[in-house]
HTML snippet that shows the backbone in 3Dmol.js (N, CA, C, O; Angstrom):
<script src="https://3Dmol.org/build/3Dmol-min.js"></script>
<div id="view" style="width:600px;height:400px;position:relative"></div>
<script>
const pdb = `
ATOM      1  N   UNK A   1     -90.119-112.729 165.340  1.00  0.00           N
ATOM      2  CA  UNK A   1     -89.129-112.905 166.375  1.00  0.00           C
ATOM      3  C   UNK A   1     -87.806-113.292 165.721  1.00  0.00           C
ATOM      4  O   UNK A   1     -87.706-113.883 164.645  1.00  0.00           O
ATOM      5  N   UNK A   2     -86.976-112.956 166.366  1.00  0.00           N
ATOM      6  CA  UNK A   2     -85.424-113.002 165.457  1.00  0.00           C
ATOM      7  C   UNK A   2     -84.447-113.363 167.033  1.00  0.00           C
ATOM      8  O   UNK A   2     -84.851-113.267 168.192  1.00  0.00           O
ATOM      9  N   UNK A   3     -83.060-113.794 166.531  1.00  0.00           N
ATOM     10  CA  UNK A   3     -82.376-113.946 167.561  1.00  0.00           C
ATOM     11  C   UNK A   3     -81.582-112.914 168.490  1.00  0.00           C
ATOM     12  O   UNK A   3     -80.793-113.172 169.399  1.00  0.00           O
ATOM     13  N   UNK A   4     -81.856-112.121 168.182  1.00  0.00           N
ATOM     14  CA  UNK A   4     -82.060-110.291 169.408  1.00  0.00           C
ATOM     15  C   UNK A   4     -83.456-110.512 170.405  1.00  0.00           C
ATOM     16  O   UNK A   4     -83.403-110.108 171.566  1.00  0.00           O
ATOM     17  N   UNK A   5     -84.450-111.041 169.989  1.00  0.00           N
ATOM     18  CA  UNK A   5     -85.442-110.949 170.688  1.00  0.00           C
ATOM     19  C   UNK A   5     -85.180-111.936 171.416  1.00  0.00           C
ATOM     20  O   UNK A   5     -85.823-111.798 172.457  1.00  0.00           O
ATOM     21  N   UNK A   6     -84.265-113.354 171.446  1.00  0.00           N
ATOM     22  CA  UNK A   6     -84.295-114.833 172.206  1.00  0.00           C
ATOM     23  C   UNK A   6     -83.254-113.824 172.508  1.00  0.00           C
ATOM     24  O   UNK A   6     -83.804-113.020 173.261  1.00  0.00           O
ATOM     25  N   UNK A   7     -82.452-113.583 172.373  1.00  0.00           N
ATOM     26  CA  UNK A   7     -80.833-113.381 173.361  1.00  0.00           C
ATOM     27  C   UNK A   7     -81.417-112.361 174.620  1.00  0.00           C
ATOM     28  O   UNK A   7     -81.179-112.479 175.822  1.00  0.00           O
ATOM     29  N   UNK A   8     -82.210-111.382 173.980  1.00  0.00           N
ATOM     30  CA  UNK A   8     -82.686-110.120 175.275  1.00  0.00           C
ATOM     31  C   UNK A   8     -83.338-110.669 176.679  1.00  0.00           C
ATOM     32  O   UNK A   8     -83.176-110.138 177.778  1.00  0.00           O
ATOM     33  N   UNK A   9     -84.213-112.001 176.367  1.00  0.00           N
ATOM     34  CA  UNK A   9     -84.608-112.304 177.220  1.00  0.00           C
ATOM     35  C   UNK A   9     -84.015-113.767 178.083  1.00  0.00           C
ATOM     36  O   UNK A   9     -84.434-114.137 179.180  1.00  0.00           O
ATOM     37  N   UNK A  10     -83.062-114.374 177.351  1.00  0.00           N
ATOM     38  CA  UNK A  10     -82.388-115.472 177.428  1.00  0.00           C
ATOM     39  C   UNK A  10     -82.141-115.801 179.161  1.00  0.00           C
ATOM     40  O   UNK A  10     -82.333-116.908 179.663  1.00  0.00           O
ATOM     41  N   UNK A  11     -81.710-114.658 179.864  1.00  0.00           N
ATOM     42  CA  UNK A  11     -82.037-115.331 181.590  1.00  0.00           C
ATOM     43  C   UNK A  11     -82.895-115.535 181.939  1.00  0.00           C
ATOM     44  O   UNK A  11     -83.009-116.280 182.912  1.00  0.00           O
ATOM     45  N   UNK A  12     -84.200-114.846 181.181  1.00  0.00           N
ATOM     46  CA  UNK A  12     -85.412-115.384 181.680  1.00  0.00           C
ATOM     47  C   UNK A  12     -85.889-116.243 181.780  1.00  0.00           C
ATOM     48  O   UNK A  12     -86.708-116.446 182.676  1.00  0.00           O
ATOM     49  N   UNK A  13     -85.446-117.393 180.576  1.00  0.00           N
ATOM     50  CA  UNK A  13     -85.687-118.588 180.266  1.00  0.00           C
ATOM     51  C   UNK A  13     -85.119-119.409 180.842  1.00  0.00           C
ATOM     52  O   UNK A  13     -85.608-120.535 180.938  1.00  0.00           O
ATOM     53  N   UNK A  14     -83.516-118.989 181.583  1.00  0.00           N
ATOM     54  CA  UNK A  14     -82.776-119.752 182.545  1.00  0.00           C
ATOM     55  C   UNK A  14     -82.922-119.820 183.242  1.00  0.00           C
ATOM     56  O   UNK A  14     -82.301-120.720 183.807  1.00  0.00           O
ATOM     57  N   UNK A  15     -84.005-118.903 184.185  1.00  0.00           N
ATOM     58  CA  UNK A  15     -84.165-118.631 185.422  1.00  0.00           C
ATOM     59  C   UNK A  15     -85.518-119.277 185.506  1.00  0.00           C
ATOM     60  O   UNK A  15     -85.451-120.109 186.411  1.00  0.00           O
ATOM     61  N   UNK A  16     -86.340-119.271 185.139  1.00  0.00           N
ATOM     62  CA  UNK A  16     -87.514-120.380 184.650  1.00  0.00           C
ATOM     63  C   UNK A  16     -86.964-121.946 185.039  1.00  0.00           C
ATOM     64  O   UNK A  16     -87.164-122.617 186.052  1.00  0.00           O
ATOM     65  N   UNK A  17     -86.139-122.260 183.729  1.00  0.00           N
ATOM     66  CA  UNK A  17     -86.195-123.224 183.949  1.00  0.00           C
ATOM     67  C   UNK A  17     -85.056-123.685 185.002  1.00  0.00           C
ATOM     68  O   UNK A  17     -84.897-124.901 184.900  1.00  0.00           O
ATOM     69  N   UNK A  18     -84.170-123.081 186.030  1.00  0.00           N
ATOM     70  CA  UNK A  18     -83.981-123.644 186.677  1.00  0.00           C
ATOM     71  C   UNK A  18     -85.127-123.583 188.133  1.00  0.00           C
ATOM     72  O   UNK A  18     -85.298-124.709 188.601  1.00  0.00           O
ATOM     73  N   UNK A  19     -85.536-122.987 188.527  1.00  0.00           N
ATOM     74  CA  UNK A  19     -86.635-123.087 188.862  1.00  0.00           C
ATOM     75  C   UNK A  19     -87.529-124.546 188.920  1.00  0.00           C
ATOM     76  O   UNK A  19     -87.995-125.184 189.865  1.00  0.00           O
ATOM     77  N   UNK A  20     -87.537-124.784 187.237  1.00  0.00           N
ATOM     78  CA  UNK A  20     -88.818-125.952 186.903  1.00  0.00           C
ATOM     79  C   UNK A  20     -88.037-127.347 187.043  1.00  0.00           C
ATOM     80  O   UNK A  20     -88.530-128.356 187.548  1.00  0.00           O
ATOM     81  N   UNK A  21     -86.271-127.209 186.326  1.00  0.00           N
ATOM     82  CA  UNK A  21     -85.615-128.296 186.179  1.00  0.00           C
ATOM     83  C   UNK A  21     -84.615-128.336 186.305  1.00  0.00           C
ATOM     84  O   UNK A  21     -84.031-128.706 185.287  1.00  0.00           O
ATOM     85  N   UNK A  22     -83.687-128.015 187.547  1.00  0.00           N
ATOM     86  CA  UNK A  22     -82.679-127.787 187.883  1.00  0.00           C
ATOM     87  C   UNK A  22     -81.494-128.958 186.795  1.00  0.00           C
ATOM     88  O   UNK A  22     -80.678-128.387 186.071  1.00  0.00           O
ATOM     89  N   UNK A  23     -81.530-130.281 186.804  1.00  0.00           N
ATOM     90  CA  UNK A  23     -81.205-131.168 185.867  1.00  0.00           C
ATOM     91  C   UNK A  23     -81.079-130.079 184.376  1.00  0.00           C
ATOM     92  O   UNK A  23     -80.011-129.565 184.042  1.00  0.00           O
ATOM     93  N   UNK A  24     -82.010-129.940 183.839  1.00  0.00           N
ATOM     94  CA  UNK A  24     -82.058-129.398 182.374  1.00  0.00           C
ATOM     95  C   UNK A  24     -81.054-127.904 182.157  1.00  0.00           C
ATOM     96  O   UNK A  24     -80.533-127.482 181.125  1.00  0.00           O
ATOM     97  N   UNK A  25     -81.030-127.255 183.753  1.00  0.00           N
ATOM     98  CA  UNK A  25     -80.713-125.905 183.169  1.00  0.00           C
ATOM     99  C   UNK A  25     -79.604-126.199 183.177  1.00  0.00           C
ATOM    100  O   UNK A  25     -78.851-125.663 182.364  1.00  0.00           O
ATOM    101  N   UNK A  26     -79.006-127.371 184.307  1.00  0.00           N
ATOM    102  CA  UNK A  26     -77.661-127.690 184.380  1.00  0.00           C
ATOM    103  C   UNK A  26     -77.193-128.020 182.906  1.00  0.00           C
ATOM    104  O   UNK A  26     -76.075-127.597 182.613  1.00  0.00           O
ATOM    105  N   UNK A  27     -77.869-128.694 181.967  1.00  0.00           N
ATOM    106  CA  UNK A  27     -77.554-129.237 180.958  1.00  0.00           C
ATOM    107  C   UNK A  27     -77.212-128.520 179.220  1.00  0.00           C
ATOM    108  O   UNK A  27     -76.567-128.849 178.224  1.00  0.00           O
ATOM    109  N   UNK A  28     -78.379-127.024 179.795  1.00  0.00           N
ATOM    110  CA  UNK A  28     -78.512-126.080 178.372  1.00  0.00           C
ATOM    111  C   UNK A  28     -77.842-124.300 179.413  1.00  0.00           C
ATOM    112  O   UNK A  28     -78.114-123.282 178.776  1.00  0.00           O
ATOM    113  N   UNK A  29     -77.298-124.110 180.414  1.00  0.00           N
ATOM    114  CA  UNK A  29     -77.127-123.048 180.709  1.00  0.00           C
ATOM    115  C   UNK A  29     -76.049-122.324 180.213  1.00  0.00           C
ATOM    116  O   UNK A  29     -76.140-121.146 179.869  1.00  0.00           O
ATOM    117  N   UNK A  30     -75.057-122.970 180.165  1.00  0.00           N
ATOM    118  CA  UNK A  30     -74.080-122.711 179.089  1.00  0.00           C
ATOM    119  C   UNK A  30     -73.898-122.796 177.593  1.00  0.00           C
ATOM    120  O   UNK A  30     -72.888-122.683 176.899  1.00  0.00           O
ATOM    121  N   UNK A  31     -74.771-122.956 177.386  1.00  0.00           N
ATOM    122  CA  UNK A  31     -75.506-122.958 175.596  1.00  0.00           C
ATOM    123  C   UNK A  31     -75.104-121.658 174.912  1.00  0.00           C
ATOM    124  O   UNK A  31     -75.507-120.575 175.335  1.00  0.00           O
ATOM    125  N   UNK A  32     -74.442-121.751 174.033  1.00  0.00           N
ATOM    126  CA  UNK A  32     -74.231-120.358 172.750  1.00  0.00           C
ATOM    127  C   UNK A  32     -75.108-120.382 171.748  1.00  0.00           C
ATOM    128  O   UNK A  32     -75.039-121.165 170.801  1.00  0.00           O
ATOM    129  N   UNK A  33     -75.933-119.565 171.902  1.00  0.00           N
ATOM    130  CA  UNK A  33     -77.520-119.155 171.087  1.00  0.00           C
ATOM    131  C   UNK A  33     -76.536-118.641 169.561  1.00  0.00           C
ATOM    132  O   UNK A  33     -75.772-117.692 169.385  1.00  0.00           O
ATOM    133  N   UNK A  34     -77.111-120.060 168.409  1.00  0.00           N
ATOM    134  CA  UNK A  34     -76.403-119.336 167.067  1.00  0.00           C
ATOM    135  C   UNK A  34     -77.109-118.927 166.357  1.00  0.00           C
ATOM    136  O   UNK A  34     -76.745-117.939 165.719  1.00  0.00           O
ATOM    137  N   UNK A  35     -78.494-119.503 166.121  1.00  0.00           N
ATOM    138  CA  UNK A  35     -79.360-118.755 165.233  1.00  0.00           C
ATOM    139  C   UNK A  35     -80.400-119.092 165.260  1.00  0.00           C
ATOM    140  O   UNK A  35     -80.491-120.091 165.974  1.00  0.00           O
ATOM    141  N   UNK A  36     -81.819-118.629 164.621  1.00  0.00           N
ATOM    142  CA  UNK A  36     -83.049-119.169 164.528  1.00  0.00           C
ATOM    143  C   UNK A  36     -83.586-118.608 163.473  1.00  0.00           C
ATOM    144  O   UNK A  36     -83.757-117.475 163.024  1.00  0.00           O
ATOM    145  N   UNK A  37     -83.846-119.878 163.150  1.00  0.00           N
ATOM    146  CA  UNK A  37     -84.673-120.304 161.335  1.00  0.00           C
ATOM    147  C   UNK A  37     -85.972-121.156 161.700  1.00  0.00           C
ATOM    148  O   UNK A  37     -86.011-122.030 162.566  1.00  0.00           O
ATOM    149  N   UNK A  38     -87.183-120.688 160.767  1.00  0.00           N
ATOM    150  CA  UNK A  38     -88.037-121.517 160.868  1.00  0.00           C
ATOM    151  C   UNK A  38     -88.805-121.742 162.548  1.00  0.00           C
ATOM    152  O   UNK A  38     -89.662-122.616 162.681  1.00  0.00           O
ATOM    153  N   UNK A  39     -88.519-121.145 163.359  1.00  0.00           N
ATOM    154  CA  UNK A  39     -88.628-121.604 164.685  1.00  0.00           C
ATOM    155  C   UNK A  39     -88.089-122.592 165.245  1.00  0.00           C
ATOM    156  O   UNK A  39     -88.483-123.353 166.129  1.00  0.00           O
ATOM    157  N   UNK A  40     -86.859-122.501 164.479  1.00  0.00           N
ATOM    158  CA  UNK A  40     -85.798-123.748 165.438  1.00  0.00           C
ATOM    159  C   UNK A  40     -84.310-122.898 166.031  1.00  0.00           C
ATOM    160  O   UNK A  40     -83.426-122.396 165.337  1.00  0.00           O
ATOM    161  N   UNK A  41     -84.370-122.931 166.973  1.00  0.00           N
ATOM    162  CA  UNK A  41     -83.282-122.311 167.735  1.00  0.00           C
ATOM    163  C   UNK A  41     -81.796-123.581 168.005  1.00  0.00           C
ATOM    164  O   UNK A  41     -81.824-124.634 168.643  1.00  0.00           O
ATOM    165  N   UNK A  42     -80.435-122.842 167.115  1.00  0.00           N
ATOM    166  CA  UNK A  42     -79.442-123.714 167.257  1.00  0.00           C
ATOM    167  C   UNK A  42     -78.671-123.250 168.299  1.00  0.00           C
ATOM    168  O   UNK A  42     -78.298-122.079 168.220  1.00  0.00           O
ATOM    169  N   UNK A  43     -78.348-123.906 169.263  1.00  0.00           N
ATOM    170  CA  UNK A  43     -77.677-123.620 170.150  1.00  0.00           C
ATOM    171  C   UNK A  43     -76.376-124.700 169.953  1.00  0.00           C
ATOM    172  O   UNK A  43     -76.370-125.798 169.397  1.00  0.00           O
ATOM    173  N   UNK A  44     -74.904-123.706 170.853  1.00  0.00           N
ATOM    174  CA  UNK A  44     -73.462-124.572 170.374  1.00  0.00           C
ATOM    175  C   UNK A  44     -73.173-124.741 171.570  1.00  0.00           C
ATOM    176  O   UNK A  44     -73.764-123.915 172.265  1.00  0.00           O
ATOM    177  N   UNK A  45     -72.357-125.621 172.310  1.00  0.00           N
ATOM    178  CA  UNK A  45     -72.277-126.045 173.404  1.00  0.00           C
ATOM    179  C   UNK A  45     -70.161-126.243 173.366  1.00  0.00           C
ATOM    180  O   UNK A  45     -69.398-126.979 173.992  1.00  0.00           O
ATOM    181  N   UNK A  46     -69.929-125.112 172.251  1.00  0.00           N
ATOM    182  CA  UNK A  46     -68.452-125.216 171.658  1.00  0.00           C
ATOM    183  C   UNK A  46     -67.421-124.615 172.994  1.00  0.00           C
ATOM    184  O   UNK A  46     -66.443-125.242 173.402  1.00  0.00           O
ATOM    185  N   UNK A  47     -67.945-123.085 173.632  1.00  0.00           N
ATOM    186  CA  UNK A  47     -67.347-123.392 174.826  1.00  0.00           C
ATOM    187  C   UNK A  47     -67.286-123.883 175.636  1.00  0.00           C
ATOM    188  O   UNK A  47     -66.212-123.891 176.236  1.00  0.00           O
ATOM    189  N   UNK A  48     -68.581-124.699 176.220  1.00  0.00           N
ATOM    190  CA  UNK A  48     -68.032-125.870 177.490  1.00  0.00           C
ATOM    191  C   UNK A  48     -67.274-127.181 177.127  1.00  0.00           C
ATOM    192  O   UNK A  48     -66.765-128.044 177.842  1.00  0.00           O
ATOM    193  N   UNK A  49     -67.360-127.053 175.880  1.00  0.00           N
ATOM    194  CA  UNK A  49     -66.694-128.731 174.876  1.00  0.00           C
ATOM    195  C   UNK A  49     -64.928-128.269 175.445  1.00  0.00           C
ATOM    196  O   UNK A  49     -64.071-129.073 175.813  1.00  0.00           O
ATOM    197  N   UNK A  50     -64.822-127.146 175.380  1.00  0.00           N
ATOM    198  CA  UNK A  50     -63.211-127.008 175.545  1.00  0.00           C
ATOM    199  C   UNK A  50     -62.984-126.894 176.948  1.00  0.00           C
ATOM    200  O   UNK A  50     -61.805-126.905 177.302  1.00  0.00           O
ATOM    201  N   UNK A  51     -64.007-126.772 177.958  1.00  0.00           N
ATOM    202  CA  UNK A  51     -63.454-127.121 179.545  1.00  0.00           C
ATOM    203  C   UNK A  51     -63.477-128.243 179.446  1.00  0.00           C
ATOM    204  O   UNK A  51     -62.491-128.740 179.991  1.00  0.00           O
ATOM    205  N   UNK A  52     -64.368-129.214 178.844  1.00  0.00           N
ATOM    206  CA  UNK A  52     -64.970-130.485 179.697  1.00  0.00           C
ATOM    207  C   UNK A  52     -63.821-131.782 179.566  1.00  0.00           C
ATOM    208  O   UNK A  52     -63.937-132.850 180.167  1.00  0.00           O
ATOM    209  N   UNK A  53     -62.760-131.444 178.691  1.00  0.00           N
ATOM    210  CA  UNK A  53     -61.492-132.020 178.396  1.00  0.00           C
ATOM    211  C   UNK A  53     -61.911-133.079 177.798  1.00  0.00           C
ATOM    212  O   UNK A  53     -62.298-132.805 176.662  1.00  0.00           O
ATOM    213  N   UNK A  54     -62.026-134.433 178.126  1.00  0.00           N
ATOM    214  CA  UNK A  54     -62.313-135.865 177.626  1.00  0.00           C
ATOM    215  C   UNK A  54     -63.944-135.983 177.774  1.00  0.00           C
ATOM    216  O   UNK A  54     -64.546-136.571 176.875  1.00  0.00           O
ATOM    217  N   UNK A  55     -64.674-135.442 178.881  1.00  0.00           N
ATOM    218  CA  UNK A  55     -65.993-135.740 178.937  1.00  0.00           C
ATOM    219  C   UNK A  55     -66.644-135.374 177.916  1.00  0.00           C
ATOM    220  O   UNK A  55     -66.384-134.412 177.193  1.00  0.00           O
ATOM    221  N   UNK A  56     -67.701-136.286 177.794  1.00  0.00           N
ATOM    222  CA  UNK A  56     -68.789-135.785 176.607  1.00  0.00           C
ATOM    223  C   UNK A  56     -69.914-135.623 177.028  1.00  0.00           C
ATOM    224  O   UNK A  56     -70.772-136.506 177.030  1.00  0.00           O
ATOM    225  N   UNK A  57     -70.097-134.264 177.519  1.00  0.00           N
ATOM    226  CA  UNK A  57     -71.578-133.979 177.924  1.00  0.00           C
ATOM    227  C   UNK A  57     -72.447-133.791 177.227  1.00  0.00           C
ATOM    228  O   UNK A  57     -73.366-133.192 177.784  1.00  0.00           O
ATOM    229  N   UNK A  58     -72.645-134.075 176.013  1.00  0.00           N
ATOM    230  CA  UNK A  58     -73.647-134.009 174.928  1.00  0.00           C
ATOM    231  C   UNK A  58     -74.668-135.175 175.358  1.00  0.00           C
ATOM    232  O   UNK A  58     -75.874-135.032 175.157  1.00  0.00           O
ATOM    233  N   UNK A  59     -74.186-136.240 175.909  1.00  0.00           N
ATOM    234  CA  UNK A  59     -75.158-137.375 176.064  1.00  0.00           C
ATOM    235  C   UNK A  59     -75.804-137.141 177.829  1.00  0.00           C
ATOM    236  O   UNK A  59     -76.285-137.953 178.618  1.00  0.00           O
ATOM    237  N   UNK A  60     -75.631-136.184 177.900  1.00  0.00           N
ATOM    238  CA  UNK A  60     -76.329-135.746 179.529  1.00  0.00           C
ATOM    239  C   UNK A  60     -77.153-134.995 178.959  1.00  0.00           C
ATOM    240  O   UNK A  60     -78.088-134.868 179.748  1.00  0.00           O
ATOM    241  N   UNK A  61     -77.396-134.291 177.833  1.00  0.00           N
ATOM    242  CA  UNK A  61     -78.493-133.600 177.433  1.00  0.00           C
ATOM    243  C   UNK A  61     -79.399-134.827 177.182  1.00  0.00           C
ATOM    244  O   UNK A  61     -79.093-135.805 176.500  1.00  0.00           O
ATOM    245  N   UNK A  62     -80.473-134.639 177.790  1.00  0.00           N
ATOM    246  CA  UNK A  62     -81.483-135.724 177.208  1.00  0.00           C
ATOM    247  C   UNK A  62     -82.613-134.875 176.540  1.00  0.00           C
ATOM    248  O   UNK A  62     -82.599-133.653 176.389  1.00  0.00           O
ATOM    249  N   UNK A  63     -83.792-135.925 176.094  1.00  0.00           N
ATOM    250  CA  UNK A  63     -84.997-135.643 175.187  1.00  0.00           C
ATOM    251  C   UNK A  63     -85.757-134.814 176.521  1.00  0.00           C
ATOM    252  O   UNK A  63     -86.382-133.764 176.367  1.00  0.00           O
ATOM    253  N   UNK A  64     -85.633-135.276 177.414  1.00  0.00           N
ATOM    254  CA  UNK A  64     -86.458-134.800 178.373  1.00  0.00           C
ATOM    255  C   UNK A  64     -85.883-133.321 178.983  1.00  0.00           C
ATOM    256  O   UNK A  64     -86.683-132.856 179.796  1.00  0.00           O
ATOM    257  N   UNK A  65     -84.971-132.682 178.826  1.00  0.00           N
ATOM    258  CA  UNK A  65     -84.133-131.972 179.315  1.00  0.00           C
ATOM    259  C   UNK A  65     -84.318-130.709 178.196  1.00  0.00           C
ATOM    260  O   UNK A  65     -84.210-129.525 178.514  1.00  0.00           O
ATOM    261  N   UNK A  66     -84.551-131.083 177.129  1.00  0.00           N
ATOM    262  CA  UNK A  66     -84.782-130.509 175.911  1.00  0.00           C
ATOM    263  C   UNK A  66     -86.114-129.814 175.589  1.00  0.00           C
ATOM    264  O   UNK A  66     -86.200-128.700 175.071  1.00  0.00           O
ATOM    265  N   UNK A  67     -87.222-130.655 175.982  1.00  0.00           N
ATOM    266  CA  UNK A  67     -88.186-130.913 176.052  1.00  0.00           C
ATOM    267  C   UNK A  67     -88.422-129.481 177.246  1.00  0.00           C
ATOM    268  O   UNK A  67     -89.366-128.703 177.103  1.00  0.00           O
ATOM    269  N   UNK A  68     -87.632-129.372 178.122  1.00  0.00           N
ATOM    270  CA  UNK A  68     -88.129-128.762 179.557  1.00  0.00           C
ATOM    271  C   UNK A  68     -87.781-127.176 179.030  1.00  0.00           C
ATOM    272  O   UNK A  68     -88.557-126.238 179.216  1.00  0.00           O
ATOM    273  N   UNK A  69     -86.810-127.087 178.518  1.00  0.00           N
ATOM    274  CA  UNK A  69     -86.241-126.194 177.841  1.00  0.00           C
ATOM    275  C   UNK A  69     -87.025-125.304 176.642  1.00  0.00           C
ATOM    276  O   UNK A  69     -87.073-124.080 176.524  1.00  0.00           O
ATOM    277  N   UNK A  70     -87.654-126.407 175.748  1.00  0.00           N
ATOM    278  CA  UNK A  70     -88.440-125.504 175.066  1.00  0.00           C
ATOM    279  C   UNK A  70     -90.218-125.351 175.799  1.00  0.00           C
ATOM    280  O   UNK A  70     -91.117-124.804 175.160  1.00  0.00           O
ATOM    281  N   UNK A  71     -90.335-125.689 176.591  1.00  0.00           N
ATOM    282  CA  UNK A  71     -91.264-125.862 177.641  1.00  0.00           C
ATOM    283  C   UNK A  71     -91.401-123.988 177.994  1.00  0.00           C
ATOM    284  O   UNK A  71     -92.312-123.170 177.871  1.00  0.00           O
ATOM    285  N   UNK A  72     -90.154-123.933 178.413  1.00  0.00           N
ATOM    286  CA  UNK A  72     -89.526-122.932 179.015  1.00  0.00           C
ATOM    287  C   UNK A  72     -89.440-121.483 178.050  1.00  0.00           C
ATOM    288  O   UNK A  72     -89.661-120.345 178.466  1.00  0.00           O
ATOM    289  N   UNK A  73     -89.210-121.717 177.210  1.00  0.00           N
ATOM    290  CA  UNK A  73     -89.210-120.849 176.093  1.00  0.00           C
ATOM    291  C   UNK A  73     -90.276-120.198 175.589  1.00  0.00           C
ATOM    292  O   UNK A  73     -90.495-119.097 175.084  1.00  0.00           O
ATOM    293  N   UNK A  74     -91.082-121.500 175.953  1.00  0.00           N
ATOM    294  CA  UNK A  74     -92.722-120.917 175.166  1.00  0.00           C
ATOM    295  C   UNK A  74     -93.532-120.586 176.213  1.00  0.00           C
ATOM    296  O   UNK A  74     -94.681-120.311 175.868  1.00  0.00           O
ATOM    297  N   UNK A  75     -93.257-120.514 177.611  1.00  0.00           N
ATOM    298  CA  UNK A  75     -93.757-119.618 179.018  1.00  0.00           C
ATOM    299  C   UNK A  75     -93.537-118.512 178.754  1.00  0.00           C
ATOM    300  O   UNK A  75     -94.457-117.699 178.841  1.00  0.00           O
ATOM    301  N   UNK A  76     -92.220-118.093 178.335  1.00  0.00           N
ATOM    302  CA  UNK A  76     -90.797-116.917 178.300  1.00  0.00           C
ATOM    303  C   UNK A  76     -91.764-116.326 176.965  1.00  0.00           C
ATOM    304  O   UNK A  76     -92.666-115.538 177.248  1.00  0.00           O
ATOM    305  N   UNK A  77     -91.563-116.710 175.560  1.00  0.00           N
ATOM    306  CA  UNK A  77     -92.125-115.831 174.708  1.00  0.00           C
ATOM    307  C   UNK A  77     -93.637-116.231 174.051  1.00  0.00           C
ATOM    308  O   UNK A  77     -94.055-115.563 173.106  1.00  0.00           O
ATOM    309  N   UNK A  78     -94.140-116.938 174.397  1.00  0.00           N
ATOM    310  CA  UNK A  78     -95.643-117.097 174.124  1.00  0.00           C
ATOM    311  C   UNK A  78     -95.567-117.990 172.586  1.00  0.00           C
ATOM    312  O   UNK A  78     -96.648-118.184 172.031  1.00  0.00           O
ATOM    313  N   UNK A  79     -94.832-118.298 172.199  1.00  0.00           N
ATOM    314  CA  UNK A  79     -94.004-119.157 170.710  1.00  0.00           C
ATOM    315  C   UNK A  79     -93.422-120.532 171.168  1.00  0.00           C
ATOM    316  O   UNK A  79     -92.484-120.664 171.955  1.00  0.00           O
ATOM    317  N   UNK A  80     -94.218-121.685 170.468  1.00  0.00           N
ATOM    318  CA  UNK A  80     -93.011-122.943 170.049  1.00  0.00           C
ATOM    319  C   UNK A  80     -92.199-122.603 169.191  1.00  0.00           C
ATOM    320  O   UNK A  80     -92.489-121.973 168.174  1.00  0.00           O
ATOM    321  N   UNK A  81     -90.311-123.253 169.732  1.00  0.00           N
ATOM    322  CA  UNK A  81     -89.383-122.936 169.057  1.00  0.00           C
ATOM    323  C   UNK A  81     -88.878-124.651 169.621  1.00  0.00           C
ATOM    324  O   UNK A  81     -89.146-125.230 170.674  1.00  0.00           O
ATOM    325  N   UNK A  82     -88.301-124.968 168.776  1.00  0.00           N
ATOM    326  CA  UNK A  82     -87.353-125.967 169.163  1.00  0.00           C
ATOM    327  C   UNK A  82     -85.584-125.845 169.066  1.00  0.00           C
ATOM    328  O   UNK A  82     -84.719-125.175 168.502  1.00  0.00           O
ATOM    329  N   UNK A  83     -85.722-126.939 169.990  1.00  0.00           N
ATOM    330  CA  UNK A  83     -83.814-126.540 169.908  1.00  0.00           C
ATOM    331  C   UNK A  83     -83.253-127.822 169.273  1.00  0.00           C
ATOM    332  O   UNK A  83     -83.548-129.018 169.260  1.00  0.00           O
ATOM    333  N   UNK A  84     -82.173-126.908 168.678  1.00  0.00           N
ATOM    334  CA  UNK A  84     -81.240-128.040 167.907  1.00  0.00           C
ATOM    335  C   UNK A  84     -79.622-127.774 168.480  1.00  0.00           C
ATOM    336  O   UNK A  84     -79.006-126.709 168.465  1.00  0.00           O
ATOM    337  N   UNK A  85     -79.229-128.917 168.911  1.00  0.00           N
ATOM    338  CA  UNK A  85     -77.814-128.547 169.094  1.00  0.00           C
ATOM    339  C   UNK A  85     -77.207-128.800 168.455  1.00  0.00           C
ATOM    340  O   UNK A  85     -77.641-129.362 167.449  1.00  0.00           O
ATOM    341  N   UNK A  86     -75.503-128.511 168.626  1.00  0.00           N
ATOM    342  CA  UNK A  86     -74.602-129.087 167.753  1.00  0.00           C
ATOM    343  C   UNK A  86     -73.070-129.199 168.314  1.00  0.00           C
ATOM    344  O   UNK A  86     -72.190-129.698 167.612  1.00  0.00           O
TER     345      UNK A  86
END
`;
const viewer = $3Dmol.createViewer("view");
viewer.addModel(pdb, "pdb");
viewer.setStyle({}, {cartoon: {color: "spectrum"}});
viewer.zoomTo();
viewer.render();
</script>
């Protein structure tokens, strides 16, 4: 699996998990998929950083939110992947 195969199906996983965790999708839906190594998926959160002006929504992502997400992923492609942001 490579990051063509996560990007092709990438609403699927959004649509899942808002579905499962409305909270979480709010939190990773705007996520920029950068790469995957090892089965860790980096996601950049660089364009909503430039709407969000002073806010720092990095600390609204929680463990649990994360957690729901790769939950979600491994429904979506039958694979644990974890996410790393940045």
């Amino acid at each position: 699996m490579d990051l063509a195969d996560i990007r092709s199906r990438w609403n699927e996983v959004l649509d899942l998990l808002e579905r499962e965790n409305r909270i979480a999708w709010l939190a990773f839906f705007d996520a920029r998929l950068v790469s995957l190594n090892n089965n860790e998926l980096r996601l950049s959160f660089i364009d909503a950083e430039k709407l969000s002006g002073a806010h720092d929504y990095a600390q609204a992502r929680k463990d649990s939110h994360r957690h729901a997400l790769e939950s979600a992923i491994k429904q979506v492609y039958g694979v644990s992947i974890a996410i790393i942001t940045e």
